[in-house]
C-alpha positions as CSV (number, residue, x, y, z in Angstrom):
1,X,0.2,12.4,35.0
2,X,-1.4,14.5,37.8
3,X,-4.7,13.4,38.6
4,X,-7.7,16.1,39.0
5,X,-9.3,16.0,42.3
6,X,-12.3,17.0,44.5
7,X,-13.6,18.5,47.3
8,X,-15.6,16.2,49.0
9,X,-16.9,19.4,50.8
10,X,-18.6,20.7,47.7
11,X,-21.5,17.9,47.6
12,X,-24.8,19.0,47.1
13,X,-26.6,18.8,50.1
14,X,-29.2,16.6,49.3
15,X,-26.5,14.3,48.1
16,X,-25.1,14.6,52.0
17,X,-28.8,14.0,52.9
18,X,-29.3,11.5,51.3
19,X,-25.8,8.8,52.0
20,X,-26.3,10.2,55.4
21,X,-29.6,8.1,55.4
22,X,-27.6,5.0,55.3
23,X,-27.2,2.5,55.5
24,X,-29.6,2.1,53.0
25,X,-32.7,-1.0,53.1
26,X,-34.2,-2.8,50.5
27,X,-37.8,-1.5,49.2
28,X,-40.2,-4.1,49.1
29,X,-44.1,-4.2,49.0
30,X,-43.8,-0.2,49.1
31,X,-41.9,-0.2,52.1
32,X,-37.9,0.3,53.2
33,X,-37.5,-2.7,55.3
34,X,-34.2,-4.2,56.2
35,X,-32.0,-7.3,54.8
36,X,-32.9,-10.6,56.5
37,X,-29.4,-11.7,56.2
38,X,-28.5,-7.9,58.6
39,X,-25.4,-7.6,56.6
40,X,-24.4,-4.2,55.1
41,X,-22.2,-3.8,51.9
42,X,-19.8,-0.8,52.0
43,X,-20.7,1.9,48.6
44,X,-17.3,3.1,47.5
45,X,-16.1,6.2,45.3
46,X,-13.6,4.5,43.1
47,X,-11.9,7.7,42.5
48,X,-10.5,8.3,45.9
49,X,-11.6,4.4,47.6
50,X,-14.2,6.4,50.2
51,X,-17.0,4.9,52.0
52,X,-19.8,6.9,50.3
53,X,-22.7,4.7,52.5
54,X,-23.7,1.3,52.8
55,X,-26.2,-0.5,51.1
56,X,-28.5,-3.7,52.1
57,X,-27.4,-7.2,51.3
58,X,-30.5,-9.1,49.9
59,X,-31.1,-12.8,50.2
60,X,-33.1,-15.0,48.7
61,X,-35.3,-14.7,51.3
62,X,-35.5,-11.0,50.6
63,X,-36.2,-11.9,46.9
64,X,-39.1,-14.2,48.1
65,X,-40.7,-11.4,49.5
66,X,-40.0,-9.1,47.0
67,X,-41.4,-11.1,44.4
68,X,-44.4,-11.8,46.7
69,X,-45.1,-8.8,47.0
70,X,-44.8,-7.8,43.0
71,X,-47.2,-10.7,42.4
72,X,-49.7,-9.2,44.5
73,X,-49.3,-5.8,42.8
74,X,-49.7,-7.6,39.6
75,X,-53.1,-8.4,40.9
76,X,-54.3,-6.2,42.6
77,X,-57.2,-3.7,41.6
78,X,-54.7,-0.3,42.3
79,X,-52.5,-1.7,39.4
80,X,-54.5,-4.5,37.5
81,X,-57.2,-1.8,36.6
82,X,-55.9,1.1,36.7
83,X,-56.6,2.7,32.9
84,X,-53.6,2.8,30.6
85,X,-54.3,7.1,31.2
86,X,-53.3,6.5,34.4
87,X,-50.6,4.5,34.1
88,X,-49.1,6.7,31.5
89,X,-49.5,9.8,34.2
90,X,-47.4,7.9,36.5
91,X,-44.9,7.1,34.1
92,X,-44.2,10.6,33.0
93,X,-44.8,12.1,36.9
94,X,-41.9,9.8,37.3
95,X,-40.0,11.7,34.6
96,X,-40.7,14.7,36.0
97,X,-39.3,13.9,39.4
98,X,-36.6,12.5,38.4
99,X,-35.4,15.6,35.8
100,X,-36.4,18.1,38.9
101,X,-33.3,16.1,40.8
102,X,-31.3,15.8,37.8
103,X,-28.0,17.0,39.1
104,X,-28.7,15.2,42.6
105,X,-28.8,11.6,40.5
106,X,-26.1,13.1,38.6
107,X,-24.1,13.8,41.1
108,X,-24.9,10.6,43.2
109,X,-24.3,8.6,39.4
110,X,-20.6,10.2,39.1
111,X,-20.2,9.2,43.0
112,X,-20.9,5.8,43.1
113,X,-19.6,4.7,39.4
114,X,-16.7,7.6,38.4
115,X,-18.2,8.6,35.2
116,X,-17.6,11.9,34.4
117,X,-20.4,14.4,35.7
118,X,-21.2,15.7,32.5
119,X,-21.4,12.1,30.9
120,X,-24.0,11.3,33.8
121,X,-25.2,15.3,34.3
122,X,-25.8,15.8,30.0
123,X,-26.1,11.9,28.4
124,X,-27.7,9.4,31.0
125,X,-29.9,11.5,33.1
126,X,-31.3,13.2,29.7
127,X,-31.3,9.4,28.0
128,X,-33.3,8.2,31.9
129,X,-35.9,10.7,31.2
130,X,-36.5,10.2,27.7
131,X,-37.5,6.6,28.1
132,X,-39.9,7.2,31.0
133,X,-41.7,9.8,28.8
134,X,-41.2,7.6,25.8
135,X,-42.9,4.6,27.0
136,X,-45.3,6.8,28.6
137,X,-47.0,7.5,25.8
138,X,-47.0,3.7,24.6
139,X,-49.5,2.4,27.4
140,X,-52.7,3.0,25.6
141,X,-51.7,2.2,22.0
142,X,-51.0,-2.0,23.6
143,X,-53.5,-3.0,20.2
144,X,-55.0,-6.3,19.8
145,X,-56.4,-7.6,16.3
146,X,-59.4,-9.0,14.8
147,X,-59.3,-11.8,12.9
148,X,-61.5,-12.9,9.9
149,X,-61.3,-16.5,10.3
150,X,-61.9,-19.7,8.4
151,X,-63.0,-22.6,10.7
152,X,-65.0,-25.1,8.7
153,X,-67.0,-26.1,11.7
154,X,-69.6,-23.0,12.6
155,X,-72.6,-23.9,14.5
156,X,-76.0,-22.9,12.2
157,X,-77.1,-19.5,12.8
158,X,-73.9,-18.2,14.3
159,X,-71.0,-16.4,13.8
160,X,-67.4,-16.4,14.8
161,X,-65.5,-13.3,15.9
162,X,-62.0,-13.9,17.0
163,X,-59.8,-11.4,18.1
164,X,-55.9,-11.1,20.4
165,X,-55.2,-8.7,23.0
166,X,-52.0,-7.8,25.2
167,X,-51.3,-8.5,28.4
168,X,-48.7,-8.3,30.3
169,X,-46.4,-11.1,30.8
170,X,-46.1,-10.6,35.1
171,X,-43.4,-10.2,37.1
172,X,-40.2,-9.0,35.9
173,X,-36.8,-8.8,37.5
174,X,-34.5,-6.2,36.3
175,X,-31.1,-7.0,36.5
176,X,-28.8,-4.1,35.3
177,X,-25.0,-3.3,35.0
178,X,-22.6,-0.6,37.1
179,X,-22.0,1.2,33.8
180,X,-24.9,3.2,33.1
181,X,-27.1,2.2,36.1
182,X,-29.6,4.5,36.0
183,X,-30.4,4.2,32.3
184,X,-29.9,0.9,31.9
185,X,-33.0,0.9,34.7
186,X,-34.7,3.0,32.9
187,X,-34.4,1.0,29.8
188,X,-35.9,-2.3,31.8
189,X,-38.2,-0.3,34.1
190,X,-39.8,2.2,31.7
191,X,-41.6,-0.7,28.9
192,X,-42.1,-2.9,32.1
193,X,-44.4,-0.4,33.8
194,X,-46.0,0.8,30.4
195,X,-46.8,-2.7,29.4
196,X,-48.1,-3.0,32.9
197,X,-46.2,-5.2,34.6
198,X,-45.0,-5.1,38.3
199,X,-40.7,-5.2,38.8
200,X,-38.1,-6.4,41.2
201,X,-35.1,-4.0,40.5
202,X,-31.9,-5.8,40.8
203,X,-28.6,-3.5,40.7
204,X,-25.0,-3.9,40.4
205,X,-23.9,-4.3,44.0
206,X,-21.0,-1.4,42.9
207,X,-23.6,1.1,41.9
208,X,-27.0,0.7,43.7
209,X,-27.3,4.3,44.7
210,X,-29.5,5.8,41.5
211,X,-31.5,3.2,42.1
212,X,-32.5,3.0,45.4
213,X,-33.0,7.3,44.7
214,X,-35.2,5.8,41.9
215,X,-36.9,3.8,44.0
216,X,-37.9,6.8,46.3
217,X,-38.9,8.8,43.7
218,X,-41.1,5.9,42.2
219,X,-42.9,5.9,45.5
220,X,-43.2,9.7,45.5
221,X,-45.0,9.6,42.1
222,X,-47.9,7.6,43.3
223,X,-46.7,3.7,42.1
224,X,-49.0,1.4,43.8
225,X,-46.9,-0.7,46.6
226,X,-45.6,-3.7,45.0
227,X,-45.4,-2.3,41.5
228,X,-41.3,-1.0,41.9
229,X,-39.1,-3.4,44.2
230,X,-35.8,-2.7,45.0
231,X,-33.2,-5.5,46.1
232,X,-30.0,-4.5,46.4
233,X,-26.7,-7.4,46.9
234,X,-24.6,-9.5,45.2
235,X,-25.3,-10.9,41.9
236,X,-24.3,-14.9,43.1
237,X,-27.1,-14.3,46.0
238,X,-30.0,-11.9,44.9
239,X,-29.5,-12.2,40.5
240,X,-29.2,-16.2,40.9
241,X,-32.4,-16.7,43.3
242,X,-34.3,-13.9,40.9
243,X,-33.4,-16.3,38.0
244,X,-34.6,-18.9,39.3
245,X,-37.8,-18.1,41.0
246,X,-41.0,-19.3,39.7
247,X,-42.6,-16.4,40.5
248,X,-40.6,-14.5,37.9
249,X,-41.9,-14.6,34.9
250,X,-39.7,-12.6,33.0
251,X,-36.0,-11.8,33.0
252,X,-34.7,-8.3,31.1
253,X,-30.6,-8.2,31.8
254,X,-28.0,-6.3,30.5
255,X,-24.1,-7.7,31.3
256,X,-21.5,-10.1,30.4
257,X,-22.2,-12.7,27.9
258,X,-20.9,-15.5,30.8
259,X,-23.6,-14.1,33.3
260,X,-26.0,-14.1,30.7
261,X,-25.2,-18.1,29.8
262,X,-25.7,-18.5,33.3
263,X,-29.0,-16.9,33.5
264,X,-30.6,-19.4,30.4
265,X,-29.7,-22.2,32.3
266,X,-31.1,-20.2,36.1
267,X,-34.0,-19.6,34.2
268,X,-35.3,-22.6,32.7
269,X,-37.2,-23.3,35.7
270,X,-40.6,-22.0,34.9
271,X,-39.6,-21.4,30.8
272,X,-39.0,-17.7,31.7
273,X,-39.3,-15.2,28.8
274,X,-35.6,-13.8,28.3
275,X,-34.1,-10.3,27.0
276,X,-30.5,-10.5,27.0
277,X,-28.4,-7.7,26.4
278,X,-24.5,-9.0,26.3
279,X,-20.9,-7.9,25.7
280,X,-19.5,-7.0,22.4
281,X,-16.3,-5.7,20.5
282,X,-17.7,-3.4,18.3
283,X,-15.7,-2.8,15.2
284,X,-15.3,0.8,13.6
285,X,-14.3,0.8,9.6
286,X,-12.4,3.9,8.1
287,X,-12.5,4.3,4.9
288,X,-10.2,6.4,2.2
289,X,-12.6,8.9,2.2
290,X,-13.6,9.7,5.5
291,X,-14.1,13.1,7.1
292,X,-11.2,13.3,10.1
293,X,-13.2,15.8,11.3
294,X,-15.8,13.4,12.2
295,X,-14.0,10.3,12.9
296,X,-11.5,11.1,14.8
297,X,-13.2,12.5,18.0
298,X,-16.1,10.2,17.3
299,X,-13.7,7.4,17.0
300,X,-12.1,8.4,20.4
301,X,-15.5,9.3,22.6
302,X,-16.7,5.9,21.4
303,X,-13.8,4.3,23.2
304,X,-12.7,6.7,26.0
305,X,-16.1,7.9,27.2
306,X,-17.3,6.7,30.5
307,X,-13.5,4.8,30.8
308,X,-14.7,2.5,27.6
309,X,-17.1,0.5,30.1
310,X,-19.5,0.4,27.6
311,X,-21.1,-2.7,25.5
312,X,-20.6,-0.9,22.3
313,X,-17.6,0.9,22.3
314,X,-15.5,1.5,19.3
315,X,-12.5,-1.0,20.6
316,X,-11.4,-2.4,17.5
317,X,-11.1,0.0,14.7
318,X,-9.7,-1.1,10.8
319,X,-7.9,1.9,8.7
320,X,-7.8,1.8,5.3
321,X,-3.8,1.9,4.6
322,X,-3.8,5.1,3.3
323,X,-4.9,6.8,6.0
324,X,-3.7,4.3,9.1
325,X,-0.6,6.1,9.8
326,X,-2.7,9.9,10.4
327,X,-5.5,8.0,11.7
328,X,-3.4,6.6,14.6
329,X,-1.4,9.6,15.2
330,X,-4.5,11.5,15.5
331,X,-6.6,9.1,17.9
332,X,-3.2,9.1,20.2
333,X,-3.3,12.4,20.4
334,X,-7.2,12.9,21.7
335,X,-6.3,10.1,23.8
336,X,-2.9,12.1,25.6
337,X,-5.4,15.1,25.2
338,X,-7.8,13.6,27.7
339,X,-7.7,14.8,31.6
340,X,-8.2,12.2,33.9
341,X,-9.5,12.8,37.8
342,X,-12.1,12.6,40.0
343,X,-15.6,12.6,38.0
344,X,-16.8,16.0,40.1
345,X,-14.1,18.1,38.7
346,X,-15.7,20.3,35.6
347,X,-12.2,19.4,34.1
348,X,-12.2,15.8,33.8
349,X,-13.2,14.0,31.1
350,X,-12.2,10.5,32.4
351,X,-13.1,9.0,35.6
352,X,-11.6,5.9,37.3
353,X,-12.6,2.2,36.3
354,X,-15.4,1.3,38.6
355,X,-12.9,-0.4,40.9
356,X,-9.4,-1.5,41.2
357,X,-10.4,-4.8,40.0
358,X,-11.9,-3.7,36.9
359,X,-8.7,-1.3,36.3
360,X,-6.3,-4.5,37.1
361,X,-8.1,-6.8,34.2
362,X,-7.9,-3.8,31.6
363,X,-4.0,-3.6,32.9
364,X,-3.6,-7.2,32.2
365,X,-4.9,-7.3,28.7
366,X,-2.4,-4.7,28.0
367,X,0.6,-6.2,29.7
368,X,0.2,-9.4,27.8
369,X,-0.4,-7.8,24.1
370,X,2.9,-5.4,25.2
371,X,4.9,-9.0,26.0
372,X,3.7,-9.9,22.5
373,X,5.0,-7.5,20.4
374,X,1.7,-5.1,20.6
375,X,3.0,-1.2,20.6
376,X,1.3,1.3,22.9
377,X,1.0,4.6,21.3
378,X,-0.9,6.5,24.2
379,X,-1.4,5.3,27.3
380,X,-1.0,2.1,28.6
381,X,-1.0,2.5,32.5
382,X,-2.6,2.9,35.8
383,X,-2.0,6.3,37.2
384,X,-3.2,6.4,40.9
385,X,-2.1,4.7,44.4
386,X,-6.2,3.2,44.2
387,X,-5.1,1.6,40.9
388,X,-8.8,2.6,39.4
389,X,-7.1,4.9,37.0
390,X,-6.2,3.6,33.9
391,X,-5.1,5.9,30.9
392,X,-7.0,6.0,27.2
393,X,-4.7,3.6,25.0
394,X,-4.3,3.3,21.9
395,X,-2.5,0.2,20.5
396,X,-1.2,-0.8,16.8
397,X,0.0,-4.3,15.8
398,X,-2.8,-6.2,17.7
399,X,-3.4,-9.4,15.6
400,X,-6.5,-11.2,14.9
401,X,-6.4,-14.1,17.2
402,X,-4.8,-12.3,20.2
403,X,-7.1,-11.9,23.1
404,X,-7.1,-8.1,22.4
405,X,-8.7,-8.5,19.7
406,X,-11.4,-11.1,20.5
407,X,-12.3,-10.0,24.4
408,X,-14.2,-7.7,25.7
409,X,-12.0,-5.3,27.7
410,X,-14.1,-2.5,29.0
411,X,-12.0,-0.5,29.8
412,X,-10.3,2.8,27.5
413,X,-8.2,0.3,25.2
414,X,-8.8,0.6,21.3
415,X,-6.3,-1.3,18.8
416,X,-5.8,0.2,15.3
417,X,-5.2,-1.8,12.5
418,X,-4.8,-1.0,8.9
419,X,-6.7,-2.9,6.1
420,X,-6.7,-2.5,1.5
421,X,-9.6,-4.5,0.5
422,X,-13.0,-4.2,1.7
423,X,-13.1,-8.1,1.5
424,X,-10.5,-8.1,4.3
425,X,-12.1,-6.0,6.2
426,X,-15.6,-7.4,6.3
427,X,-14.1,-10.3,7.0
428,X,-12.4,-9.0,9.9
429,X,-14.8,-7.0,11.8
430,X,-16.8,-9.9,11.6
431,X,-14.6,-12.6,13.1
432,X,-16.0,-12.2,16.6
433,X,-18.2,-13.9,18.9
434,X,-19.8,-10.9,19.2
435,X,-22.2,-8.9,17.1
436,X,-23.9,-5.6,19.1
437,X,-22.6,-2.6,17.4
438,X,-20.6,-1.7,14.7
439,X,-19.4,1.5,12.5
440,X,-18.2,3.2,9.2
441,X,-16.8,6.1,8.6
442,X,-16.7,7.1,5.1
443,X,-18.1,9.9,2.5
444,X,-19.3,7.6,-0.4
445,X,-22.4,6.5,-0.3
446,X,-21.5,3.0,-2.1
447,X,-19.5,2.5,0.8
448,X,-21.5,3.2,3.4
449,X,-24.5,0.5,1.9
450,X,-21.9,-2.2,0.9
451,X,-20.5,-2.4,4.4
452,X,-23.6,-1.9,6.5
453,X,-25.2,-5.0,4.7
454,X,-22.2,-7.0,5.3
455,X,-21.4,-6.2,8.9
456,X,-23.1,-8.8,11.4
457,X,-24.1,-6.4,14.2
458,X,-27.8,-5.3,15.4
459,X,-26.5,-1.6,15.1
460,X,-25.0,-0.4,12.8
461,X,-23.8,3.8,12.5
462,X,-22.3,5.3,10.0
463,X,-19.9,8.4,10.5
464,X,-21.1,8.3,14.0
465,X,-20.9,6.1,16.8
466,X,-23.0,5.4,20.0
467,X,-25.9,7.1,19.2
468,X,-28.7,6.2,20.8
469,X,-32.7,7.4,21.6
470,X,-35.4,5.4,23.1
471,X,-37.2,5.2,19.5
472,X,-34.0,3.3,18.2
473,X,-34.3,-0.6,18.6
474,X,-31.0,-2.0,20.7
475,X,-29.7,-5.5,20.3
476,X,-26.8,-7.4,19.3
477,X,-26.4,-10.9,16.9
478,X,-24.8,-13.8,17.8
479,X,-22.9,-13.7,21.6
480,X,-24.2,-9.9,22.0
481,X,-27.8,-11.3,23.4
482,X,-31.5,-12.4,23.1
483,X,-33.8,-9.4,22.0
484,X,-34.2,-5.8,21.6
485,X,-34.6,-3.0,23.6
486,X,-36.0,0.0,23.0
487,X,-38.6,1.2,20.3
488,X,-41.9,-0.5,19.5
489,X,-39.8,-4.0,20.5
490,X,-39.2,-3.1,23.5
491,X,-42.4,-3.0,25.2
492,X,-43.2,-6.3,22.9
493,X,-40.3,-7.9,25.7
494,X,-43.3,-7.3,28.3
495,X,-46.3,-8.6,26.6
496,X,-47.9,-11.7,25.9
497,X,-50.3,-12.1,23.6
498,X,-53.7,-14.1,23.9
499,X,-56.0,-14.7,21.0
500,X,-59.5,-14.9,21.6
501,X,-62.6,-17.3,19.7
502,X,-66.0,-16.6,20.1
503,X,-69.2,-17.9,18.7
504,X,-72.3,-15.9,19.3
């Protein structure tokens, strides 16, 4: 397979600009400063293994002062009082900024992570912008309650009048994945800041560029110093002191359901509120009747997009008998279909894995299925001297308790297996740790209610899959996390409530 590539040459110059002004310090207290630690870590392009820039290895000390410095945002008159009008006009000024440099973070996005451009260029950066603009318009409907109450004991000649109001829980840090960086960001950062909370931005140390941009632009918008922290490092150094600060009062992550075990215990410090979006193995169910037309490239973007290094991508999928035989035949072929290079070519539609590490687990998950009598039909190997290629597979005879079948892979590996009874296959997709997304493909209407009510999963799509909007609540059951994202639950992750009694 011949590999699509790209002239570095043909960056936009404000991406040049931009690396060029690395290596690249922390933002704290409205301010680049650099690590206290001194160290650098290299930014790599997994597609071709180049040093892109450097980025700024945090410290705890560097958290202490980031967090510091959130706190006193938090308190200070600039944010504290500023009217939820104003915040809202920050909020979508943000927005704006950041859709005026759309194909810059696009570009520096496909860069730093290997997504395809037009994933980053046509889904994310639309999907970033959405939930700024969103949330923007959330800051001054934050409603309390009255209460009629009934205390027996009321002082003669008085009245009662009791009453709650939202505030916002303090200082959050943001810890977010290398898959979608910037809207996974967006996702923590936009409800934060609408709620009215300050934030320490923690990202992946793989793909920290969007974010630092963001963190520019957040300053450009007119964000009070203090309010947007950026801390850039390794997740062992700057995610485990955030955790376990007690001047964080609130932890919004999105990763692996290991790191996010890790975080309850980190966290239970100070008691500190938790939204915790984890891993999955989202099960797709194809039933007799379901439009090819529909499933099939719905079936294979919700696998093959972004390399499958997504939470919910379609990596187990159950075929009704009848149709399991077309139904694999067909995914194989969208998968050999797919062209796979550098994520600035216009051609590709797959990227590298985000490194060569990532792209050696998805090899080994194959390697051992193959060795036990799994069949690859389409795909199966890494392409590339970087090893950060990996091709779309598809695989049949994957069995229930095989690792395959039960692990999150991340990478662009789906099993098909075929199914008769709709007992069975209930039964199947929910034998899994794991319960964030799920989805049927089917035209009967029967069908489609009987299996969504069945199917443990917070999302559930039908005849689609990975569909998402800010207005759309995001969480998963069981191993798949703590909470929702998005929608009016969302910006509930940021608030406390306090209920008030008076007698006048």
């Amino acid at each position: 397979m011949t590999l699509l590539d790209y002239d570095l040459a043909a960056r936009r110059p404000s991406v040049s600009a931009f690396l060029a002004r690395g290596p690249h310090r922390l933002l704290i207290d409205g301010e680049w400063v650099a690590p206290s630690s001194g160290d650098y870590i290299e930014s790599l392009d997994p597609a071709t293994g180049t040093i892109l820039t450097e980025i700024a290895r945090g410290t705890s000390a560097d958290v202490d002062d980031a967090v510091s410095a959130a706190r006193r945002a938090l308190e200070s008159p600039a944010w504290s009082r500023m009217t939820p009008a104003a915040r809202s006009a920050l909020l979508w000024r943000l927005a704006d900024l950041i859709e005026q440099h759309i194909d810059e973070l696009s570009e520096l996005e496909t860069l730093d992570q290997g997504k395809a451009y037009r994933t980053a260029r046509f889904g994310e950066l639309p999907g970033t912008i959405a939930q700024f603009r969103y949330y923007a318009g959330y800051t001054n409907k934050l409603l309390g309650t009255t209460i009629p109450t009934s205390i027996a004991h009321q002082p003669e000649g008085k009245q009662i009048f009791a009453y709650t109001v939202k505030e916002p829980v303090g200082v959050v840090a943001a810890i977010v994945p290398w898959n979608s960086p910037l809207l996974m960001a967006s996702m923590k950062l936009a409800p934060a800041l609408a709620a009215g909370c300050t934030v320490v931005l923690k990202p992946s140390e793989n793909t920290s560029l969007t974010a630092l941009r963001l963190g520019e632009l957040a300053l450009e918008a007119g964000f009070p110093a203090g309010v947007v922290n950026v801390v850039t490092g390794y997740g062992r150094e700057v995610g485990q002191a955030l955790a376990e600060h007690p001047g964080v009062d609130k932890i919004g992550f999105t990763g692996s359901t290991a790191v996010g075990k890790a975080l309850l215990v980190a966290a239970q410090g100070n008691l500190k509120r938790l939204t915790l979006e984890l891993g999955g193995k989202s099960p797709a169910i194809v039933m007799p009747d379901a439009d090819f037309a529909l499933a099939v490239p719905g079936i294979a973007r919700g696998i093959f997009n972004n390399g499958g290094q997504v939470c919910v991508a379609s990596s187990r999928v159950y075929a009704h008998s009848s149709i399991y035989e077309r139904l694999v035949e067909e995914v194989s072929r969208e998968a050999d279909a797919l062209s796979l290079g550098h994520g600035m070519n216009p051609a590709t539609d797959m990227g590298p894995m985000v490194s060569m590490v990532q792209a050696d687990r998805v090899a080994e998950y194959v390697r051992e299925g193959v060795a036990d009598g799994v069949e690859v039909t389409a795909g199966g190997l890494q392409v590339d001297e970087q090893r950060t290629f990996y091709r779309p597979t598809v695989l049949t005879g994957v069995r229930q308790e095989m690792r395959l079948m039960q692990e999150e892979i991340f990478g662009p590996v789906v099993s098909i297996t075929p199914f008769d009874e709709v007992d069975e296959v209930v039964a199947w997709a929910n034998d899994s740790v794991y319960g964030l997304a799920a989805s049927v493909w089917t035209e009967g209407l029967s069908n489609a209610h009987t299996l969504t009510s069945r199917i443990k999963a917070g999302t559930v799509w039908v005849n689609c899959h990975s569909y998402f909007s800010p207005e759309l609540p995001k969480g998963g059951h069981k191993k798949s996390g703590w909470g929702y994202e998005n929608g009016a639950q969302g910006i509930e992750n940021y608030l406390e409530s306090k209920t008030v009694v008076t007698v006048y």
